[in-house]
C-alpha positions in Angstrom: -78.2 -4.0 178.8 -75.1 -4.4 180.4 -72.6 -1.7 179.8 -69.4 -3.3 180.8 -66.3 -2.3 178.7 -68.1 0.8 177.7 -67.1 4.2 178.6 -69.4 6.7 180.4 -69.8 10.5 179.6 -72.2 12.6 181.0 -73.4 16.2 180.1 -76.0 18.6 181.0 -77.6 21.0 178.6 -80.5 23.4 179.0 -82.9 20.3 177.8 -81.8 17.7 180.5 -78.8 15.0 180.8 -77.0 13.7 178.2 -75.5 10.0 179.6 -73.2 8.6 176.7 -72.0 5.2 177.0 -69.1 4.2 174.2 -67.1 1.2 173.3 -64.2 2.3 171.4 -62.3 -0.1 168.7 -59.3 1.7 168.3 -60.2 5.4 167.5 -62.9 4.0 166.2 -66.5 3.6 167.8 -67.7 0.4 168.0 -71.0 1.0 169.8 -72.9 3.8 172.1 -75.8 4.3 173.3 -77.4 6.6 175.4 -79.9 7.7 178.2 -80.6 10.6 180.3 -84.2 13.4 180.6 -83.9 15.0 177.6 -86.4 15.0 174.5 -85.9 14.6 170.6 -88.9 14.4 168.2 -89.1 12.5 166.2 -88.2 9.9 168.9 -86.2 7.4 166.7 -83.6 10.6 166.1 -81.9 9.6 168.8 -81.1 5.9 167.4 -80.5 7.1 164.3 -77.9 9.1 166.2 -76.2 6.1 167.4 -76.4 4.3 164.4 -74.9 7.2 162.9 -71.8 7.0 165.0 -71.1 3.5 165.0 -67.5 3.0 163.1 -67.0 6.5 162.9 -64.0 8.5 164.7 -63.7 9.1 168.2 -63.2 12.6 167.1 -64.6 15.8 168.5 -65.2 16.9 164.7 -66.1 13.4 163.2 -69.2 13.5 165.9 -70.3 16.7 165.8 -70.5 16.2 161.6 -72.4 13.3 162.3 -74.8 14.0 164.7 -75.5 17.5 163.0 -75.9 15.0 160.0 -79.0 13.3 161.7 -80.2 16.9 163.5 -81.0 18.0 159.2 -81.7 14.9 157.6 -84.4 14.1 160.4 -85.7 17.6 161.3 -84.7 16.6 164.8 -86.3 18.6 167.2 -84.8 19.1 170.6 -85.6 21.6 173.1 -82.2 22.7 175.0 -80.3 20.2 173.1 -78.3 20.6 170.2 -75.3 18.5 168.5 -72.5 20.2 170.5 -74.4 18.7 173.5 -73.9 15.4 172.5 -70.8 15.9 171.1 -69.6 17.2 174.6 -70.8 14.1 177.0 -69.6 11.2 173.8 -66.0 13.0 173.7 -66.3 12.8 178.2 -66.5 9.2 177.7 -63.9 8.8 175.0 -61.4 10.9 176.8 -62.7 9.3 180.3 
């Protein structure tokens, strides 16, 4: 995939990196997706992550609701990972 006109933001917790790509609509986000050496059982958490944040705010608070959102509603399972993680390498590429 290529990743041009998409926003990079990159973050390292205690369970690996967290490498955020977003393309922004606005203040809105309009897609994202990530890579990096971290884990998250079950393993589709981390694209229901992404799906979670498509169209919402490029907010610090927006993202954080929603990717503690899919943390609960999947059990998610992360060793050295939490929200605030993600939250900090999405809003690197949003501000970037």
């Amino acid at each position: 995939m290529s990743y041009e006109g998409y926003k990079q933001g990159i973050h390292k917790s205690k369970g690996g990196l967290i490498r955020s790509f977003v393309k922004l609509e606005g203040n809105q986000i309009e897609d994202i997706a990530f890579s990096g050496d971290f884990f998250l059982f079950p393993e589709t958490a981390i694209e229901q992550i992404a799906q979670s944040l498509k169209g919402a705010n490029a907010t610090s608070d927006s993202v954080l609701l929603a990717v503690r959102s899919v943390y609960e509603s999947e059990s998610v399972t992360a060793p050295g990972t939490a929200p605030e993680d993600f939250t900090t390498s999405i809003m690197q590429a949003v501000e970037s």
